[in-house]
mmCIF file of the N, C-alpha and C atoms, coordinates in Angstrom:
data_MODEL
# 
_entry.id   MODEL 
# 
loop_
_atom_site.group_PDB 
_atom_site.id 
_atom_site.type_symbol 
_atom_site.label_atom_id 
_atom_site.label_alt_id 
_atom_site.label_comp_id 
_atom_site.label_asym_id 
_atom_site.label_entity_id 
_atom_site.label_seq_id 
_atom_site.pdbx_PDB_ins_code 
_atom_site.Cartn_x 
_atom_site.Cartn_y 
_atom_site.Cartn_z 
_atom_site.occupancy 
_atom_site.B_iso_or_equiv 
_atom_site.pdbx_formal_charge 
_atom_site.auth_seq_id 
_atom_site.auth_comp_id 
_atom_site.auth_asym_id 
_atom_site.auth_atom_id 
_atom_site.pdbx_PDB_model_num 
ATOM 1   N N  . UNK A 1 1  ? -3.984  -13.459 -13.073 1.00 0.00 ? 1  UNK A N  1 
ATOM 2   C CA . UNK A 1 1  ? -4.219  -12.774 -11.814 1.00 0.00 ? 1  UNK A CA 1 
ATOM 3   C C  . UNK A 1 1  ? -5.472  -13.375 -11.171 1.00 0.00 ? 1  UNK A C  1 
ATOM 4   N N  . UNK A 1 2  ? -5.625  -13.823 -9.890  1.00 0.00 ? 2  UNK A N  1 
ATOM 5   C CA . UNK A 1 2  ? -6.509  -14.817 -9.229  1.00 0.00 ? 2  UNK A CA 1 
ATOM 6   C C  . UNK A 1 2  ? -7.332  -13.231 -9.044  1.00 0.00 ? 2  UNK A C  1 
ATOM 7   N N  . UNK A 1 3  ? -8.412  -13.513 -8.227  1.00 0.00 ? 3  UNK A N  1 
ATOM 8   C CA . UNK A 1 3  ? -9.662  -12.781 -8.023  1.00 0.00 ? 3  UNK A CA 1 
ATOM 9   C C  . UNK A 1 3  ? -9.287  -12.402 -6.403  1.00 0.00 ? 3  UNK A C  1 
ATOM 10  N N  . UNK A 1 4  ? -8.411  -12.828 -5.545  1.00 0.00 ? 4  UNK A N  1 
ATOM 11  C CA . UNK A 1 4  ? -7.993  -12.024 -4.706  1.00 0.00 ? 4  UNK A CA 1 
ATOM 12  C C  . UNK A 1 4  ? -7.081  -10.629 -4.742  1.00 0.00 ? 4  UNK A C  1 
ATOM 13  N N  . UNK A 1 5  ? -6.222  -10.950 -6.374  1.00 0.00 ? 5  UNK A N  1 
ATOM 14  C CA . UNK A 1 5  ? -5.864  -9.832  -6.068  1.00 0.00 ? 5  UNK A CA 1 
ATOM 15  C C  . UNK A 1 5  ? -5.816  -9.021  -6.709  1.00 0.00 ? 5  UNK A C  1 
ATOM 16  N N  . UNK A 1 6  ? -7.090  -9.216  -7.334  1.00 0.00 ? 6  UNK A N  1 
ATOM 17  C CA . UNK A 1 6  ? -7.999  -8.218  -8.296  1.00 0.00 ? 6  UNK A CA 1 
ATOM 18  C C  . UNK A 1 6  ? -8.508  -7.241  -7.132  1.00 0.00 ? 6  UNK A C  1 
ATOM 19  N N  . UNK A 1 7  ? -9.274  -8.197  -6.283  1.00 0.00 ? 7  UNK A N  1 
ATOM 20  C CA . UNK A 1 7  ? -9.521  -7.313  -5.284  1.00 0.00 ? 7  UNK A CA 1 
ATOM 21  C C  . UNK A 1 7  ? -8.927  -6.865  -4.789  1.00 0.00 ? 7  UNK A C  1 
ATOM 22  N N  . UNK A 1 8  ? -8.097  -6.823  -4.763  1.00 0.00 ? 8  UNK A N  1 
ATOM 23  C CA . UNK A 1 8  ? -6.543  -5.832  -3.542  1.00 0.00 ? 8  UNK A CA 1 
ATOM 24  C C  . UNK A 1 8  ? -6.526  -4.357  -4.163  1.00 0.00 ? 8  UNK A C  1 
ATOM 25  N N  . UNK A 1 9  ? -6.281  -4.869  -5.658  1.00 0.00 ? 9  UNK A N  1 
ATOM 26  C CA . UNK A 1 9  ? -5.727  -3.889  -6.672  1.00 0.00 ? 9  UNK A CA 1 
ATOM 27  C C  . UNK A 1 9  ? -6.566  -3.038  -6.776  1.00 0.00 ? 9  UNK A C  1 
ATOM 28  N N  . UNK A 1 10 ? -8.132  -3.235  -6.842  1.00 0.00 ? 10 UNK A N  1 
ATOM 29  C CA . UNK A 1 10 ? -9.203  -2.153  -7.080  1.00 0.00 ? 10 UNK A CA 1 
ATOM 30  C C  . UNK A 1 10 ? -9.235  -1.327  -5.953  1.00 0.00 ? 10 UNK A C  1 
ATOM 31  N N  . UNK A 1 11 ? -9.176  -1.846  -4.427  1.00 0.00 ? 11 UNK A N  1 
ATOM 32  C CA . UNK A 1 11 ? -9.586  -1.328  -2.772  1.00 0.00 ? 11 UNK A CA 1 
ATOM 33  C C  . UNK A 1 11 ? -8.168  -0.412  -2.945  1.00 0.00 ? 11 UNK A C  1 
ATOM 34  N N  . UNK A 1 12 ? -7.064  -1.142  -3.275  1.00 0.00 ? 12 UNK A N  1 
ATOM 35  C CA . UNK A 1 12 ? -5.913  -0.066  -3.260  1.00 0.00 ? 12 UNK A CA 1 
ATOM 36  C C  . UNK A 1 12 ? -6.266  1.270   -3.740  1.00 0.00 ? 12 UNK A C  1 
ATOM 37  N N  . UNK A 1 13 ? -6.364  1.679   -5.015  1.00 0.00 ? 13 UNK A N  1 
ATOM 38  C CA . UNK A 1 13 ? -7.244  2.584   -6.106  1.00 0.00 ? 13 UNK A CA 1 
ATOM 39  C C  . UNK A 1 13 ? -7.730  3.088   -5.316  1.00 0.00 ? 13 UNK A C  1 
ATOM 40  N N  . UNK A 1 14 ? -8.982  2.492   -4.644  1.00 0.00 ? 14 UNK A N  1 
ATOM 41  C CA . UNK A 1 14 ? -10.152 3.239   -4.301  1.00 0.00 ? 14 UNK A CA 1 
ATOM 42  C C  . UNK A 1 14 ? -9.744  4.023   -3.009  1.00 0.00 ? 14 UNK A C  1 
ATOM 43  N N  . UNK A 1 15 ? -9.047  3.122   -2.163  1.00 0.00 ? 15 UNK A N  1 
ATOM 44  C CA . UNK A 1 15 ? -8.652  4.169   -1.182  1.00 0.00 ? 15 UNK A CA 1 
ATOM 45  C C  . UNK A 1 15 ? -7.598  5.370   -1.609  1.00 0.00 ? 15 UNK A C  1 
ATOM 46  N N  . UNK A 1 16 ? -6.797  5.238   -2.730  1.00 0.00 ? 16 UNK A N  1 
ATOM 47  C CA . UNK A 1 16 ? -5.666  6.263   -2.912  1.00 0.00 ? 16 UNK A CA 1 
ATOM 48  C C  . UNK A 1 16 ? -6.792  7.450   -3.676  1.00 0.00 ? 16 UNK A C  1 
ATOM 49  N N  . UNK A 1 17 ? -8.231  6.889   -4.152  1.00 0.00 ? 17 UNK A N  1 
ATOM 50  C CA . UNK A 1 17 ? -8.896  8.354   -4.747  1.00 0.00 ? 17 UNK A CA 1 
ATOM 51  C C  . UNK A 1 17 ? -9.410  8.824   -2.886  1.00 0.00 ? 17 UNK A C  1 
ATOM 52  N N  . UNK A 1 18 ? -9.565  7.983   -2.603  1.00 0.00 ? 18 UNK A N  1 
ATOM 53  C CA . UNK A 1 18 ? -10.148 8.473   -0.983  1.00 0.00 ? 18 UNK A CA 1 
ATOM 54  C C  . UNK A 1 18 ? -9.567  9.395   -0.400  1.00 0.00 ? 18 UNK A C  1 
ATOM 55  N N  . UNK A 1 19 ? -8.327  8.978   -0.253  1.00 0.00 ? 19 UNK A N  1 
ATOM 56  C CA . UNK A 1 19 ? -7.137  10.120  0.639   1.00 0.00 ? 19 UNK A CA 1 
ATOM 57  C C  . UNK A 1 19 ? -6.448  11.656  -0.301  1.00 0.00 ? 19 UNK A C  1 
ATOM 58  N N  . UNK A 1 20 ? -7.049  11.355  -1.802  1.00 0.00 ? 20 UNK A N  1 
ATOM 59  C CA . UNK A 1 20 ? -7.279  12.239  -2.467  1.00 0.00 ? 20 UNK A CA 1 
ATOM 60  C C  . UNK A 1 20 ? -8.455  13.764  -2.226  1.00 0.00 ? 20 UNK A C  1 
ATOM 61  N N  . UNK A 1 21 ? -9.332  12.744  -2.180  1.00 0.00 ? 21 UNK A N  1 
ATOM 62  C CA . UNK A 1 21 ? -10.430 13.813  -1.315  1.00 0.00 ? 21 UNK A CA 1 
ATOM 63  C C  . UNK A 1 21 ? -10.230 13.905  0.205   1.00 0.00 ? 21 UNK A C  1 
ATOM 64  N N  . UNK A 1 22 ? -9.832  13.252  0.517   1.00 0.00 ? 22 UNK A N  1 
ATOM 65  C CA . UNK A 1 22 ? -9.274  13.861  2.415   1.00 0.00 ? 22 UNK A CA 1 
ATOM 66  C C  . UNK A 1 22 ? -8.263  14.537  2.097   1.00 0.00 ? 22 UNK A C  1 
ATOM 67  N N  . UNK A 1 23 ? -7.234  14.430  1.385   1.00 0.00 ? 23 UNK A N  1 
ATOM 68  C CA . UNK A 1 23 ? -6.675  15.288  1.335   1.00 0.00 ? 23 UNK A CA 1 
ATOM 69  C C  . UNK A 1 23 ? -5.543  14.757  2.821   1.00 0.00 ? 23 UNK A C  1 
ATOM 70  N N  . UNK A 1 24 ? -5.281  13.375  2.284   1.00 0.00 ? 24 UNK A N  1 
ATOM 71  C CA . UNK A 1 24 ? -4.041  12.595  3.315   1.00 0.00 ? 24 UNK A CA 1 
ATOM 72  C C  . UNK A 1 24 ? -3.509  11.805  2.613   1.00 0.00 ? 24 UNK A C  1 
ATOM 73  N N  . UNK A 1 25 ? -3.044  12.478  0.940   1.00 0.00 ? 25 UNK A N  1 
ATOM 74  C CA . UNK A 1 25 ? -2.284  11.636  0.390   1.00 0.00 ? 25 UNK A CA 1 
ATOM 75  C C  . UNK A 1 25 ? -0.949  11.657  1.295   1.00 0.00 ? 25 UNK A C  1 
ATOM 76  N N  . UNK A 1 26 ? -0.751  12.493  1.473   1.00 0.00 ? 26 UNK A N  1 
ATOM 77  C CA . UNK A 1 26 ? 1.050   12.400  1.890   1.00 0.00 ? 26 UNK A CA 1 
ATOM 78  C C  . UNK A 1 26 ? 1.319   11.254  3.299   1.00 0.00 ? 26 UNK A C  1 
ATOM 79  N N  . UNK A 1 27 ? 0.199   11.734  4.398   1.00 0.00 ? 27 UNK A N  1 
ATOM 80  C CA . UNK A 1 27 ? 0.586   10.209  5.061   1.00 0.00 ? 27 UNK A CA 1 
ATOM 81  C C  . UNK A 1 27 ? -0.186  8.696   4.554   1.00 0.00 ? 27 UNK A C  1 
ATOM 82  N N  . UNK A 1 28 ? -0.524  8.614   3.448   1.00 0.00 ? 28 UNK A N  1 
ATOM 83  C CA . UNK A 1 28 ? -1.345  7.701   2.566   1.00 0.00 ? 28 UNK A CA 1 
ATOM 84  C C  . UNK A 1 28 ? 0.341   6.997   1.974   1.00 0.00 ? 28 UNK A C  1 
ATOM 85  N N  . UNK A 1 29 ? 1.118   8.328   1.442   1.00 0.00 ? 29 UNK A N  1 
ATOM 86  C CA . UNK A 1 29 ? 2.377   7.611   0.422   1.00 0.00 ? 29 UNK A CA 1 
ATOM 87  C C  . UNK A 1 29 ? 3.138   7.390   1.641   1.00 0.00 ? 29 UNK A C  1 
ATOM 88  N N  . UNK A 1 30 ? 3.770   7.929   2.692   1.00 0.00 ? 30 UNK A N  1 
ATOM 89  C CA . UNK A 1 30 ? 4.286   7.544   3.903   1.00 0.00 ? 30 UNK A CA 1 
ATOM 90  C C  . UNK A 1 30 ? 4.418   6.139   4.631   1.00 0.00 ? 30 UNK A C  1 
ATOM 91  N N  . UNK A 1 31 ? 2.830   5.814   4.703   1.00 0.00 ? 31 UNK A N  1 
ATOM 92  C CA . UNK A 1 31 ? 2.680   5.003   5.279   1.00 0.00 ? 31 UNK A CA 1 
ATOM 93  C C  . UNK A 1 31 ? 3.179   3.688   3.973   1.00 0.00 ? 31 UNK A C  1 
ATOM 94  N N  . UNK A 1 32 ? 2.982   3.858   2.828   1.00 0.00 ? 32 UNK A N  1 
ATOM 95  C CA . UNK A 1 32 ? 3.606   2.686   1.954   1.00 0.00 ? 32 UNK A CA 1 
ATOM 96  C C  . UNK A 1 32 ? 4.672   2.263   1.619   1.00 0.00 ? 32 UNK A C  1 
ATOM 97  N N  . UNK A 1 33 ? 5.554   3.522   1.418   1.00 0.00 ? 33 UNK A N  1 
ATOM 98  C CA . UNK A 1 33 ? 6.675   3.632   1.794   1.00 0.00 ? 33 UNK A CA 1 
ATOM 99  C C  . UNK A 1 33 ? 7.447   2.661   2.984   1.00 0.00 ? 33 UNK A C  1 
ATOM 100 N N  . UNK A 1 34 ? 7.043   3.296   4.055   1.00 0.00 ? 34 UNK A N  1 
ATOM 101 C CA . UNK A 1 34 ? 7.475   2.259   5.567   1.00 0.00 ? 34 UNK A CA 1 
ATOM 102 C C  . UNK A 1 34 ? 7.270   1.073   5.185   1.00 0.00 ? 34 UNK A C  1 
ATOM 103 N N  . UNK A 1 35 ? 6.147   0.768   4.882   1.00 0.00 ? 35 UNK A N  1 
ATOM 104 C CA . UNK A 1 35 ? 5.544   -0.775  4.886   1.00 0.00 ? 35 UNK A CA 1 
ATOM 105 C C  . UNK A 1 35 ? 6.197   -1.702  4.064   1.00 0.00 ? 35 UNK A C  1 
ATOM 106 N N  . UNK A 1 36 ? 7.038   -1.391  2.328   1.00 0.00 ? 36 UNK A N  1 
ATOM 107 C CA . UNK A 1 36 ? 7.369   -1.371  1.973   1.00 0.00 ? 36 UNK A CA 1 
ATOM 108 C C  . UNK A 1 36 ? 8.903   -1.586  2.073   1.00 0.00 ? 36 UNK A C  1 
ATOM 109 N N  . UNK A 1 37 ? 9.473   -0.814  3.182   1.00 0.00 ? 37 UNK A N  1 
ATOM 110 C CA . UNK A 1 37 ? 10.842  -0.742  3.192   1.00 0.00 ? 37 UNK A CA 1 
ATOM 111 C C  . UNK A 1 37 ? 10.782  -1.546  4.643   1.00 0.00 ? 37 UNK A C  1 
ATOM 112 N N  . UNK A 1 38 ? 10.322  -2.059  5.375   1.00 0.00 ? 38 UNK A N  1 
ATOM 113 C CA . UNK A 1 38 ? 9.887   -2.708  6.590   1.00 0.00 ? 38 UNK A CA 1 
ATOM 114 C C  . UNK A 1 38 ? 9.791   -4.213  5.757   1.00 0.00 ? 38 UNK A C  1 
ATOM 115 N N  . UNK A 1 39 ? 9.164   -4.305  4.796   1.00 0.00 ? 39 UNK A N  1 
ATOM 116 C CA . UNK A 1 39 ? 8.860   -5.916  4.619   1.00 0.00 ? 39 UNK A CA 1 
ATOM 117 C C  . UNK A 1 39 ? 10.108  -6.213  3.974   1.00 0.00 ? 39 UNK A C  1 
ATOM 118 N N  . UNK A 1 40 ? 11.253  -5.321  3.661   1.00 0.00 ? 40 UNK A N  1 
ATOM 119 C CA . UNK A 1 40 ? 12.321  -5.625  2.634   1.00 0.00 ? 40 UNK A CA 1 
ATOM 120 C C  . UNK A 1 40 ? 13.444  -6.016  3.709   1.00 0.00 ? 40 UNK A C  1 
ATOM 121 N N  . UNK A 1 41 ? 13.466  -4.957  4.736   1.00 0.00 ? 41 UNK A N  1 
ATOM 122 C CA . UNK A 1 41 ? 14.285  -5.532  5.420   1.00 0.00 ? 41 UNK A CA 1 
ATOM 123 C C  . UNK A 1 41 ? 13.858  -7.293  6.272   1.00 0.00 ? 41 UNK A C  1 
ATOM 124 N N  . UNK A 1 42 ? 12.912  -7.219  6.953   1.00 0.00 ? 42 UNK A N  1 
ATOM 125 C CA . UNK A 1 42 ? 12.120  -8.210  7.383   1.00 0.00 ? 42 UNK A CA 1 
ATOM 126 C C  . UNK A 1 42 ? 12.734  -9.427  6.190   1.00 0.00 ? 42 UNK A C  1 
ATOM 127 N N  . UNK A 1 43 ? 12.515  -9.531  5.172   1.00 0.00 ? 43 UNK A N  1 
ATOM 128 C CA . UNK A 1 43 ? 13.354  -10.447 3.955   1.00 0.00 ? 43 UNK A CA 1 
ATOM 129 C C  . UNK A 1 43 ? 14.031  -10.558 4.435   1.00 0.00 ? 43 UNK A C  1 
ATOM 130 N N  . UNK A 1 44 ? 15.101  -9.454  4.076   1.00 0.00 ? 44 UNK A N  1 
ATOM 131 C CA . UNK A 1 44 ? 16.541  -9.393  4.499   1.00 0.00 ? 44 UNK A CA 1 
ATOM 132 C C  . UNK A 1 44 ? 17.304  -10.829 6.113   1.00 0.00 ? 44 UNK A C  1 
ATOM 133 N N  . UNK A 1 45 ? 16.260  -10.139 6.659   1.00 0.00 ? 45 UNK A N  1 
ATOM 134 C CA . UNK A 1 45 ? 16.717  -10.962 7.794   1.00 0.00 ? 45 UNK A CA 1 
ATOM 135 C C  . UNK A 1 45 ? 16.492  -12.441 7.859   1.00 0.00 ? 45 UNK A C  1 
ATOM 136 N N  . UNK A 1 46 ? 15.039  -12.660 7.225   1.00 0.00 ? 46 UNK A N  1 
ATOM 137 C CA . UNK A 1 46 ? 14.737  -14.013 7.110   1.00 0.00 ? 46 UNK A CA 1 
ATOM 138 C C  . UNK A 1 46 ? 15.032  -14.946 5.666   1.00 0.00 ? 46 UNK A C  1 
ATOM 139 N N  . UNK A 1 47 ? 16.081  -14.511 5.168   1.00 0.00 ? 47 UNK A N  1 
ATOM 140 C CA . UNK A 1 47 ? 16.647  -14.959 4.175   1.00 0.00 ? 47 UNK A CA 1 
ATOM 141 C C  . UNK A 1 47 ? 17.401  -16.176 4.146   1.00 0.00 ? 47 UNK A C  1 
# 
């Protein structure tokens, strides 16, 4: 695992304890979700 995405992996974490204490997990999992099912299709098309 390179050191970029070490860093991804920790900021990810840190923001999911973040929206823990805000108390915006749900549009926190929402928004990954989309993003997620958005880059799959996006594949899809450029396949």
């Amino acid at each position: 695992m390179g050191l970029k995405s070490s860093i991804y992996k920790i900021l990810r974490i840190w923001n999911d304890v973040d929206a823990v204490k805000k108390g915006k997990v749900g549009k926190r999992i929402g928004r990954r979700v989309t993003g997620r099912a958005a880059g799959k299709t996006i594949r899809k098309l450029f396949k």
